[in-house]
C-alpha positions as CSV (number, residue, x, y, z in Angstrom):
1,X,62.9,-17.6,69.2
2,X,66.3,-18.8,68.9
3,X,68.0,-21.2,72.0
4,X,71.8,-21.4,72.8
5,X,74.1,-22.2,75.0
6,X,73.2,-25.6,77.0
7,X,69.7,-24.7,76.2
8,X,67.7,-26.5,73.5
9,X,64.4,-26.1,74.7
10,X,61.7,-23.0,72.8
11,X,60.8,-20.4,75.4
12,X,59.1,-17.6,76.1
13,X,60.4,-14.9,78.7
14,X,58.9,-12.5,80.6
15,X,59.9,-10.1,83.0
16,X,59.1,-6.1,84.5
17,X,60.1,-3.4,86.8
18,X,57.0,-2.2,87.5
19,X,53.1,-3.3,87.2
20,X,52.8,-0.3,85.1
21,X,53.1,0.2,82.6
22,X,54.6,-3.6,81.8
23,X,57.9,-3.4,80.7
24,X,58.6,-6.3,78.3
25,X,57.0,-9.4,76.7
26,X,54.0,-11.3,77.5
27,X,53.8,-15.4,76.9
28,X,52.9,-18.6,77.9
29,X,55.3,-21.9,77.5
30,X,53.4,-25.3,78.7
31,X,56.4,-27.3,77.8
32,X,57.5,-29.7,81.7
33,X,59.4,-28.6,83.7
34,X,63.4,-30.1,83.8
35,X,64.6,-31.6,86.6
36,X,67.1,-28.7,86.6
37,X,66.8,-24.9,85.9
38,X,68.3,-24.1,82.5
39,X,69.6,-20.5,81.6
40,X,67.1,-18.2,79.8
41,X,64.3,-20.7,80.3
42,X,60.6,-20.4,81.9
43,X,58.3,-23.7,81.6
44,X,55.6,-21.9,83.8
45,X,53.3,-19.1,83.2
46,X,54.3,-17.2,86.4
47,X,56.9,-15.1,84.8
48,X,57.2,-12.4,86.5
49,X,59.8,-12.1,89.8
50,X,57.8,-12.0,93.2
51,X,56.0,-8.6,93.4
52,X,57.8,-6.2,96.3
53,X,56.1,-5.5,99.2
54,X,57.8,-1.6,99.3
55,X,60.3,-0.1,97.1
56,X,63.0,0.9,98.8
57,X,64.2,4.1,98.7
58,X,68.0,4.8,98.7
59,X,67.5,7.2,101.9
60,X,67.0,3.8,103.7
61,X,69.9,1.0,103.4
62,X,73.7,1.9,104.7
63,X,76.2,1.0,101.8
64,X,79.7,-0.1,103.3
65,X,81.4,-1.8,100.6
66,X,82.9,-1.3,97.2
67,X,80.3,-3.6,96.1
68,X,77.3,-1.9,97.5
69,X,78.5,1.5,96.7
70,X,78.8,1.1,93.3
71,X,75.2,0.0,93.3
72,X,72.3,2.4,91.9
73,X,68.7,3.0,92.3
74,X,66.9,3.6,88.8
75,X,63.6,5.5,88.2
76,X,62.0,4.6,84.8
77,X,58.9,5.9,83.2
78,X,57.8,2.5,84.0
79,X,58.8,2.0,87.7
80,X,62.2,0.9,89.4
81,X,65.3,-1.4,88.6
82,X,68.1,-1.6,90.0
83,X,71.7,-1.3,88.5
84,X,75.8,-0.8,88.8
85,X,78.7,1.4,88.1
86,X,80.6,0.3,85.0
87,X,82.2,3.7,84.6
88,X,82.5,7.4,84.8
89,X,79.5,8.0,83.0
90,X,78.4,4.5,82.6
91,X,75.3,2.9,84.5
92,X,74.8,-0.4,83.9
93,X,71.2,-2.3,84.3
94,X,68.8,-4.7,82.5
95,X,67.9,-4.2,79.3
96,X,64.1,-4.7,79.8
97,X,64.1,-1.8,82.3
98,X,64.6,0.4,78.7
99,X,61.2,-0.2,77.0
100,X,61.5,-0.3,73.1
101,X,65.3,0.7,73.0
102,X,67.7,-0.9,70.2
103,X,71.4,0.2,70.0
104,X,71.8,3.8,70.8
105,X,68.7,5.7,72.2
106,X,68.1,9.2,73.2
107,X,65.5,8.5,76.5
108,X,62.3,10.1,76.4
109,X,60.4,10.9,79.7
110,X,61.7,11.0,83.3
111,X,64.6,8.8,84.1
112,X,66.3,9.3,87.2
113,X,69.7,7.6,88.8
114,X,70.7,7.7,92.7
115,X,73.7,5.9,93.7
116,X,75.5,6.3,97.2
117,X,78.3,9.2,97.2
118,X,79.1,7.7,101.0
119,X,77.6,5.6,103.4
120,X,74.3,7.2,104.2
121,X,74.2,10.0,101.3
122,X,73.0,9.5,97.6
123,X,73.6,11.5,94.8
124,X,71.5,11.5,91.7
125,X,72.6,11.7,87.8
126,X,69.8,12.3,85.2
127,X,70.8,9.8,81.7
128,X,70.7,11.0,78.4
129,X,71.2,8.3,76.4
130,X,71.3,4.6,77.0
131,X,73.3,1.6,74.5
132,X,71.1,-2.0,74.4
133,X,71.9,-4.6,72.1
134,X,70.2,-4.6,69.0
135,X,68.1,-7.2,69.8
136,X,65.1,-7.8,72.1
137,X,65.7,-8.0,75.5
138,X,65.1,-11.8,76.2
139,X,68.0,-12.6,73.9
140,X,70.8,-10.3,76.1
141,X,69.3,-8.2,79.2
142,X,72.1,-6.1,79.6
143,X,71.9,-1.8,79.2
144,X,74.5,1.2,80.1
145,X,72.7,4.4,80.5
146,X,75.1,7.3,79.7
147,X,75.1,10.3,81.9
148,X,76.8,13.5,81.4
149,X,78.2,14.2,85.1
150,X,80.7,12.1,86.4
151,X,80.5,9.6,89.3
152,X,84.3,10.3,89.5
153,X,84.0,8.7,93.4
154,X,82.7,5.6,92.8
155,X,85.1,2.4,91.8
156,X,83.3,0.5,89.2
157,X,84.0,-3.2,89.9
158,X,86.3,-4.8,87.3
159,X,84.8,-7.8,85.2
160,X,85.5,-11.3,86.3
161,X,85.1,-14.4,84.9
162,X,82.1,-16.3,86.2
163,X,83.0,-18.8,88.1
164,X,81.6,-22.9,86.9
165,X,78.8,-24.5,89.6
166,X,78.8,-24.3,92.7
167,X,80.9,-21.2,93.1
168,X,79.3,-18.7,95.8
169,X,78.0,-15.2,94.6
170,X,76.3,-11.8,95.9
171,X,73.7,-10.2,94.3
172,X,72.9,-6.7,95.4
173,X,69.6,-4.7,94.2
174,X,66.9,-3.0,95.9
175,X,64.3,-5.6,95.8
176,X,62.1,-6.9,98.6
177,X,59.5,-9.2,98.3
178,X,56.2,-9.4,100.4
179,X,56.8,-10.5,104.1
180,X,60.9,-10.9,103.6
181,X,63.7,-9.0,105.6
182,X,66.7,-9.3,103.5
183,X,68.8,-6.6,103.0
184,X,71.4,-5.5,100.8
185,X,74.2,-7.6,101.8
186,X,71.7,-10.7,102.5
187,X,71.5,-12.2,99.3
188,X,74.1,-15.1,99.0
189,X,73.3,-17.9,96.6
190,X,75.2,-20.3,94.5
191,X,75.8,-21.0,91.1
192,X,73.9,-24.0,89.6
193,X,73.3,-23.8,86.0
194,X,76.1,-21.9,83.6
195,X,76.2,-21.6,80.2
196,X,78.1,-19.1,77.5
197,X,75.6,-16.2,77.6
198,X,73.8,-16.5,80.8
199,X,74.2,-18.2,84.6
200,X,71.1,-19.6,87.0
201,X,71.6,-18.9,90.9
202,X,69.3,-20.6,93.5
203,X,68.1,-18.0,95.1
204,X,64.7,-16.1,94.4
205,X,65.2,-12.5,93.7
206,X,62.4,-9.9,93.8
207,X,61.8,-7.5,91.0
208,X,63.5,-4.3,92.3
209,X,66.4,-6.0,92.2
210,X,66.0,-6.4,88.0
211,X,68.9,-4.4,86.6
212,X,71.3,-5.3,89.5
213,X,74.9,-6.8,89.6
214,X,75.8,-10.4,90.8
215,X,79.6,-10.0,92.4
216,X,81.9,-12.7,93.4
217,X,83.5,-13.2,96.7
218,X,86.6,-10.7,95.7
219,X,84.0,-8.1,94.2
220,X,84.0,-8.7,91.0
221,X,81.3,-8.2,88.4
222,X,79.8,-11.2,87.2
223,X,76.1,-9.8,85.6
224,X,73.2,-8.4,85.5
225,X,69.9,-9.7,87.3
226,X,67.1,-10.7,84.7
227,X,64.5,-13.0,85.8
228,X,62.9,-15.7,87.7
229,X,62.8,-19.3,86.4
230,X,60.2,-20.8,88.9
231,X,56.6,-20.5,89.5
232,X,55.8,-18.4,92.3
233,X,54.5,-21.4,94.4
234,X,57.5,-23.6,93.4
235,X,59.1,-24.4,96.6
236,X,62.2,-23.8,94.5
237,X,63.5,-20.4,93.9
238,X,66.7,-19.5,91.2
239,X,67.0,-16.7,89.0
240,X,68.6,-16.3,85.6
241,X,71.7,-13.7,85.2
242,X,73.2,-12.5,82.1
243,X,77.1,-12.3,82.0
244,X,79.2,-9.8,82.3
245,X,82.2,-11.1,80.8
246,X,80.7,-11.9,77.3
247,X,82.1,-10.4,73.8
248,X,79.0,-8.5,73.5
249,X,79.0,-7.3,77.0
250,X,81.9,-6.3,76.6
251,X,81.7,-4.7,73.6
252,X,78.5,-2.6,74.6
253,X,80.3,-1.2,77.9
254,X,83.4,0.1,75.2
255,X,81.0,1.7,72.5
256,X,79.1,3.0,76.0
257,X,82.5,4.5,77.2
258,X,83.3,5.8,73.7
259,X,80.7,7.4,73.1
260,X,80.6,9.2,76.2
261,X,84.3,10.1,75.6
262,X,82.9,12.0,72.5
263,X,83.1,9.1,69.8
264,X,80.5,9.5,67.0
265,X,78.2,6.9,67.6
266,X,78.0,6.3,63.8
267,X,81.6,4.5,63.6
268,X,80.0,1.8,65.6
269,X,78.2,-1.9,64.5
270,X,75.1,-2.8,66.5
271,X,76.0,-5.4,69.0
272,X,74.7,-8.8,67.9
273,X,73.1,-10.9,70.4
274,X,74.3,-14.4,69.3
């Protein structure tokens, strides 16, 4: 498996959105540990983010800003994740929470998208197709599902630039982990670690909120919430993010919104991962 970025070390990722089944890849790195995180890497054999006490239902949190409103609620074939706006028809979320889909996919079995249409009533858009890099998941963790009705009352966040270390960020998913009582709008961290395909925040996420957005303090988009790079009895706690403001993020949001504008899906080049 190839490294990049600021990271020179061989991994092994793992992550899911449910117990079951397992979305994504199983493995085992006994490399030390760094005396700092670095993006995209695991030196423990906990993988997985904290297991959530409850899944929480959209009927439950009030949404108030742009931010949280452009936020949606995903229901895969194998559990939860969490996910954003990009567009009309454009949901963006992690690319693990898509089992087995490369570039362009027509979805098989139930998927289901809520997302707020005000401040205590959801909506809910059914995908029919979903655009992933053409790669596996660990490499760029980034989807768009593409759905056919319009979420013509949501703002999608514009893209911003991540910001270097020790610039102040919001995540915003659905997770909860056993015995916590963060909501929404509680989940404040820093960045620590940044590199050019990936960013490392130090805070511990929970795995409902896989899929979900990272926002700076002005709303921005920054990426897309991936996976935990402690063991779960590490008294430290960060958690990896992909970009949003990559070439091939970029580039997979405009063949997403293309194609959804009627482009022929054939035109387009796979998006590359490195």
């Amino acid at each position: 498996m190839k490294a990049y970025g600021v990271v020179s070390l061989a991994f092994v990722l793992v992550v899911s959105c449910a117990e079951a089944p397992r979305v994504g890849i199983l493995g085992v790195d006994d490399m030390p540990k760094p005396a700092r995180p670095a993006a995209h890497v695991h030196f423990d054999t906990t993988m997985d983010l904290p297991s959530d006490e409850q899944v929480v239902e959209p009927s439950q949190p009030f949404v108030s800003t742009p931010g949280e409103r452009s936020l949606a609620h995903i229901h895969t074939p194998g559990g939860v994740c969490s996910g954003v706006v990009v567009g009309p028809h454009l949901v963006a979320t992690a690319h693990q929470c898509v089992a087995g889909a490369r570039g362009l996919s027509t979805l098989t079995g139930e998927y289901r998208i809520e997302l707020p249409s005000s401040s205590l009533t959801w909506a809910t858009r059914t995908p029919s197709k979903v655009m992933t890099p053409d790669c596996n998941w660990d490499l760029l963790d980034v989807a768009v599902f593409i759905v056919a009705e319009p979420m013509d009352w949501v703002q999608p966040p514009r893209v911003g630039t991540v910001p270097g270390p020790g610039a102040k960020v919001q995540a915003l998913g659905f997770g909860r982990c056993e015995g916590e009582r963060r909501g929404l709008r509680d989940k404040s961290a820093n960045i620590i670690v940044l590199d050019s395909q990936a960013f490392v925040i130090d805070a511990g996420l929970c795995r409902g909120d896989v899929g979900g957005a990272v926002m700076d303090a002005e709303g921005s988009f920054l990426g897309i919430v991936s996976h935990q790079d402690d063991p779960d009895n590490s008294p430290r706690r960060t958690t990896t993010i992909f970009r949003g403001d990559t070439t091939a993020v970029r580039d997979l949001f405009a063949q997403a919104r293309a194609i959804a504008d009627g482009a022929d899906p054939s035109k387009f080049r796979p998006i590359a991962c490195e």
